[in-house]
MMTF fields as JSON, N, C-alpha, C and O atoms, coordinates in Angstrom:
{
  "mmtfVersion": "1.0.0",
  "mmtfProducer": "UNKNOWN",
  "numBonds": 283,
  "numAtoms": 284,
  "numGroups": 71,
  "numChains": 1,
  "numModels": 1,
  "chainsPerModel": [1],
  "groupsPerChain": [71],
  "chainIdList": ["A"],
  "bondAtomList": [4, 2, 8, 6, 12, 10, 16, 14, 20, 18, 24, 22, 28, 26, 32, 30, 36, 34, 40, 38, 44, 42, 48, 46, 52, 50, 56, 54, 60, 58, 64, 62, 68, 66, 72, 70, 76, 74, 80, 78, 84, 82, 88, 86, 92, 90, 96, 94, 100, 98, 104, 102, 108, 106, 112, 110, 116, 114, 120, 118, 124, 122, 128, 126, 132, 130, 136, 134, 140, 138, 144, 142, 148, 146, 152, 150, 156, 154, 160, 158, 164, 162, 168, 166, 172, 170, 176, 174, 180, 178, 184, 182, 188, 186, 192, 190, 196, 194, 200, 198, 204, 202, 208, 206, 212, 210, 216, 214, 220, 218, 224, 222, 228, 226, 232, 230, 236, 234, 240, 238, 244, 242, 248, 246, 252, 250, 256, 254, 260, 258, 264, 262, 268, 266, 272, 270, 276, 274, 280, 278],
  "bondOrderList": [1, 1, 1, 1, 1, 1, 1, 1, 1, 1, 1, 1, 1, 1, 1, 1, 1, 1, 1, 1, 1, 1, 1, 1, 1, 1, 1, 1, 1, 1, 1, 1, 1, 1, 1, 1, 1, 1, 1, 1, 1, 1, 1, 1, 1, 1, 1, 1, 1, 1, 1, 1, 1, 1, 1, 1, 1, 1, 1, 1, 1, 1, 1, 1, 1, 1, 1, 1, 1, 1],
  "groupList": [{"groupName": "UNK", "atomNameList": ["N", "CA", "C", "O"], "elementList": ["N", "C", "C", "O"], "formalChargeList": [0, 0, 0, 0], "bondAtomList": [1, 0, 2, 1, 3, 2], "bondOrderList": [1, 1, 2], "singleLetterCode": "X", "chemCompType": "L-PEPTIDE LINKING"}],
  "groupTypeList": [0, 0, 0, 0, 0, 0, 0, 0, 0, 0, 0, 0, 0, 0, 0, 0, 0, 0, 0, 0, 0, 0, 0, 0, 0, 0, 0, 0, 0, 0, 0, 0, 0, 0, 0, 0, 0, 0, 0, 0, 0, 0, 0, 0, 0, 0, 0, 0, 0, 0, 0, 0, 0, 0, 0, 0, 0, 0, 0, 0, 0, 0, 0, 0, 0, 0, 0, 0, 0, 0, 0],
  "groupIdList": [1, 2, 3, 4, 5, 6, 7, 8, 9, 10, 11, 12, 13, 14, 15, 16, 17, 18, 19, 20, 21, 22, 23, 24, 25, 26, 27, 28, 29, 30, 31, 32, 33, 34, 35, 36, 37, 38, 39, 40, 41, 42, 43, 44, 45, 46, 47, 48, 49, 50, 51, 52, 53, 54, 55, 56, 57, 58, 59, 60, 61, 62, 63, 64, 65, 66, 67, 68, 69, 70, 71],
  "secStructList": [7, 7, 2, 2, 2, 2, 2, 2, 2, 2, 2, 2, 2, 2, 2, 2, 2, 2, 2, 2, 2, 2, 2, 2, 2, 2, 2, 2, 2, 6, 6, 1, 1, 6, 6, 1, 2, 2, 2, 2, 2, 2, 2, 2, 2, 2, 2, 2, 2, 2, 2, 2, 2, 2, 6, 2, 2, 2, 2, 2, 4, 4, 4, 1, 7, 1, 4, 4, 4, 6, 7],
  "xCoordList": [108.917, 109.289, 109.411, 110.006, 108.808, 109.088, 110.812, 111.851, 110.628, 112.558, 113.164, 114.144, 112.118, 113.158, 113.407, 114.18, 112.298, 113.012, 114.068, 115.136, 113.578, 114.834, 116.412, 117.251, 116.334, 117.515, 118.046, 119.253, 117.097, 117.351, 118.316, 119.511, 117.593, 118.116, 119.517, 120.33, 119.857, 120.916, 121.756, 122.546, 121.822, 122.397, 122.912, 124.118, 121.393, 121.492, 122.777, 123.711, 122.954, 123.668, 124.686, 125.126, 125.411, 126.177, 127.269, 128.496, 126.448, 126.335, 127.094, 128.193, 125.762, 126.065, 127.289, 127.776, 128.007, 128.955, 130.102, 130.597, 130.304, 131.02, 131.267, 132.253, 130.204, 129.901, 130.254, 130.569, 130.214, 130.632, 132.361, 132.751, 133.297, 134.69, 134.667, 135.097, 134.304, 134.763, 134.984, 136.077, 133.573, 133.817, 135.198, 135.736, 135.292, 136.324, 137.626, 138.644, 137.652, 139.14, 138.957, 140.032, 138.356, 138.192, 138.474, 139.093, 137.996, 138.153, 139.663, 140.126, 140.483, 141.439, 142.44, 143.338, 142.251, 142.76, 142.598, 143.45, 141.506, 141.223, 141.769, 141.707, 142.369, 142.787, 144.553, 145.212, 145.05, 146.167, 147.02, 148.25, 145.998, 146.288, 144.869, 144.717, 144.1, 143.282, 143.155, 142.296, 144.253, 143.627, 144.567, 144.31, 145.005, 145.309, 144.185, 143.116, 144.125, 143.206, 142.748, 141.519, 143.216, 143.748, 142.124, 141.055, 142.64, 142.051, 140.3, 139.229, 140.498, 139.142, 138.794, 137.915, 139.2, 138.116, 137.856, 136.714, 138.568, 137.862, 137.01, 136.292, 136.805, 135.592, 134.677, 133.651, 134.643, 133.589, 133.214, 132.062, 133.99, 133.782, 132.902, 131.923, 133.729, 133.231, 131.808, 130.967, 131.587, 129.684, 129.062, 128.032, 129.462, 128.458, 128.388, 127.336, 129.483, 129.355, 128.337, 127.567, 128.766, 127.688, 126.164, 125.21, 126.206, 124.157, 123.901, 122.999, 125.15, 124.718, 124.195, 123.135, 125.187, 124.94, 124.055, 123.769, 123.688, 122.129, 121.187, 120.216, 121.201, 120.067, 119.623, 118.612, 121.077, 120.766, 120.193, 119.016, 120.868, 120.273, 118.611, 118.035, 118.049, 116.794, 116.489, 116.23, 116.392, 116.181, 115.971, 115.145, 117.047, 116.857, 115.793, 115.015, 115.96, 114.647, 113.663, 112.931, 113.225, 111.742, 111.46, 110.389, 112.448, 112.281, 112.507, 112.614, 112.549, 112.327, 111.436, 110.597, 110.93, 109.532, 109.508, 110.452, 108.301, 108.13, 108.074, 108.072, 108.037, 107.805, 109.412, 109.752, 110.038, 111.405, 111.922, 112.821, 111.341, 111.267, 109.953, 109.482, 109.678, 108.21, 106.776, 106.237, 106.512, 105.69, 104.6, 104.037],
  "yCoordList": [188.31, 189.017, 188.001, 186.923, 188.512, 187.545, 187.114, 187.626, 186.186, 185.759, 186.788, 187.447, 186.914, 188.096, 189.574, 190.39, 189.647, 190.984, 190.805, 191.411, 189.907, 189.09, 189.624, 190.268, 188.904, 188.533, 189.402, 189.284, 190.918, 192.009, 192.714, 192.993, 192.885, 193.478, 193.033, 193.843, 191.575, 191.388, 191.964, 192.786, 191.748, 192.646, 193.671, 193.825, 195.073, 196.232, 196.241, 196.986, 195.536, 195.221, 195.694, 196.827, 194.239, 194.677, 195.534, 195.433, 196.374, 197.543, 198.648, 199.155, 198.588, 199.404, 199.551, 200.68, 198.402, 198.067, 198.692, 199.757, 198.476, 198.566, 200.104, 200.484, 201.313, 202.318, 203.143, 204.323, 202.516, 202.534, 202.726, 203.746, 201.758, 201.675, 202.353, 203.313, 202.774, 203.595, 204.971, 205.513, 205.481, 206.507, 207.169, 208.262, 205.912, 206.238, 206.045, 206.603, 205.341, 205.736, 207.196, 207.794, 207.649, 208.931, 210.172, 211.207, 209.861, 210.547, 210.497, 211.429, 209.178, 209.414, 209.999, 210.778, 209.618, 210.412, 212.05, 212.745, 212.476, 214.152, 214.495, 215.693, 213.599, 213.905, 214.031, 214.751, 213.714, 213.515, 214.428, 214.417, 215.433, 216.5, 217.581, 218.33, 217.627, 218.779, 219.646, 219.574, 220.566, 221.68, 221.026, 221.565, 220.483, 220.297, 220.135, 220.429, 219.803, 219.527, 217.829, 217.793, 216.689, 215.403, 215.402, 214.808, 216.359, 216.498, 217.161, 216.555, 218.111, 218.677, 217.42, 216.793, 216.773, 216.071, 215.126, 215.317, 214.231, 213.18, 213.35, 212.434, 214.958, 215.777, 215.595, 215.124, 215.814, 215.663, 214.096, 213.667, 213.589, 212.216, 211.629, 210.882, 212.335, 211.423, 211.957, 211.149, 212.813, 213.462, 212.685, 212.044, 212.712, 211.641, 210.47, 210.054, 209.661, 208.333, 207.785, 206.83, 208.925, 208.993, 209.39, 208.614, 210.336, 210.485, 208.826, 207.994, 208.892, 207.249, 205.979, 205.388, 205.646, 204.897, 204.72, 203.811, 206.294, 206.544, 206.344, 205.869, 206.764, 206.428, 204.938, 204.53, 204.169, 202.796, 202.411, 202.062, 202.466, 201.936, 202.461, 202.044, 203.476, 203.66, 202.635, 201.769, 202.302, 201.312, 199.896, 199.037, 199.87, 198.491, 198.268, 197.322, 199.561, 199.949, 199.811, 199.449, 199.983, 200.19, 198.333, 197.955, 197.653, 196.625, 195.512, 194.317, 195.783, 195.363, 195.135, 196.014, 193.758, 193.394, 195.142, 195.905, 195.263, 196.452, 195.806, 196.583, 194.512, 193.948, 194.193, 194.48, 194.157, 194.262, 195.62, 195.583, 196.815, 197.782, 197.917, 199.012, 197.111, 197.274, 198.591, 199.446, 198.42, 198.535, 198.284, 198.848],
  "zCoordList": [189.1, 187.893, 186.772, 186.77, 185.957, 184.426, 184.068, 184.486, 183.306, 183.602, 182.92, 183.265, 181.356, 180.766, 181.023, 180.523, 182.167, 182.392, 183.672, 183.765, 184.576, 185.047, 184.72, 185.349, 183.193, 182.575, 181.907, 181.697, 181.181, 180.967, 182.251, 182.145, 183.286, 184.588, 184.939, 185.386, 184.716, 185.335, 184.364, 184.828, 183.004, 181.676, 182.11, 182.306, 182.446, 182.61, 184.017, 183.719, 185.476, 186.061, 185.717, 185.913, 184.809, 183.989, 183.297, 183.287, 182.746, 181.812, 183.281, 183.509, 183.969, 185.02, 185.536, 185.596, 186.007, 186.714, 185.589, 185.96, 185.038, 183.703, 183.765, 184.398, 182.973, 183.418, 184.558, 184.398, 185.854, 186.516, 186.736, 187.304, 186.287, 186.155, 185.615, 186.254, 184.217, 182.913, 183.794, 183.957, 184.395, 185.135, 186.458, 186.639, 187.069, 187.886, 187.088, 187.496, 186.054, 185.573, 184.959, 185.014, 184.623, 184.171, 185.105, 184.859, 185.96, 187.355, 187.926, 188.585, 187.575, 187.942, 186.866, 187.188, 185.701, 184.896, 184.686, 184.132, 185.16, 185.337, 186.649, 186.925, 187.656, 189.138, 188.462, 189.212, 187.748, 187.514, 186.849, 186.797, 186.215, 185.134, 185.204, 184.239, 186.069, 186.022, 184.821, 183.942, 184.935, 184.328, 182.212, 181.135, 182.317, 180.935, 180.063, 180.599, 179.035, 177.796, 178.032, 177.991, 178.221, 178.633, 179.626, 179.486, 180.592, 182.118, 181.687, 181.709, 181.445, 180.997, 180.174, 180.765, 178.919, 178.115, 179.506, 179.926, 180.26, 181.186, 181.849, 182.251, 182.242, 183.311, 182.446, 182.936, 181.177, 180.246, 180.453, 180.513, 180.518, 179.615, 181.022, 181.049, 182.262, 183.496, 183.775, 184.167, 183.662, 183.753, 182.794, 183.005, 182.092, 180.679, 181.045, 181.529, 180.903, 181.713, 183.163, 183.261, 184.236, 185.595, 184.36, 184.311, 183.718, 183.48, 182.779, 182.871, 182.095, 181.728, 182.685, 182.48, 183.836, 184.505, 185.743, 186.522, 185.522, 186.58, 186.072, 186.66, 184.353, 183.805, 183.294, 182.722, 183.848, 183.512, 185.109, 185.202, 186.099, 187.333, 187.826, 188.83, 186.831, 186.714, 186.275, 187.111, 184.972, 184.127, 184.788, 184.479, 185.898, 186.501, 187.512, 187.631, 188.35, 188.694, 188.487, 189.409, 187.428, 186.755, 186.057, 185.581, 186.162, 185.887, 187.295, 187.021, 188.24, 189.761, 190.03, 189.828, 190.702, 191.365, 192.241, 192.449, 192.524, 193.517, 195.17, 196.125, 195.333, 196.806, 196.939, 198.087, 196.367, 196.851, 197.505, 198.345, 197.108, 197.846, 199.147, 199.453, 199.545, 200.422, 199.645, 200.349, 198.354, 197.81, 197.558, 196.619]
}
């Protein structure tokens, strides 16, 4: 793989990981208060965050040698 996409990927990583936390505190904050207003916005917040961080671990994906999956 070229370095910079390399070096993009480990970024996107990153990002991911990050994304990632944001989401589970969200999750625990909507586990804590469900049905309040508090609780509903984090259900929101936590679906957005996950389309986010799937659509980044695509991203990393698509920037992956393909021998690394037996391709």
């Amino acid at each position: 793989m070229d370095d910079r996409y390399e070096h993009i990927a480990e970024r996107l990583a990153a990002i991911e990981e990050e994304l990632r936390d944001l989401a589970y505190d969200r999750l625990r904050d909507r586990a804590a208060d469900p049905d309040s207003d508090a609780g509903k916005a984090a259900d929101a917040d936590e679906k957005r965050l996950e389309q986010a961080r799937r659509a980044v671990a695509r991203a990393i994906g698509a920037l992956s040698p393909r021998d690394l999956f037996g391709d």
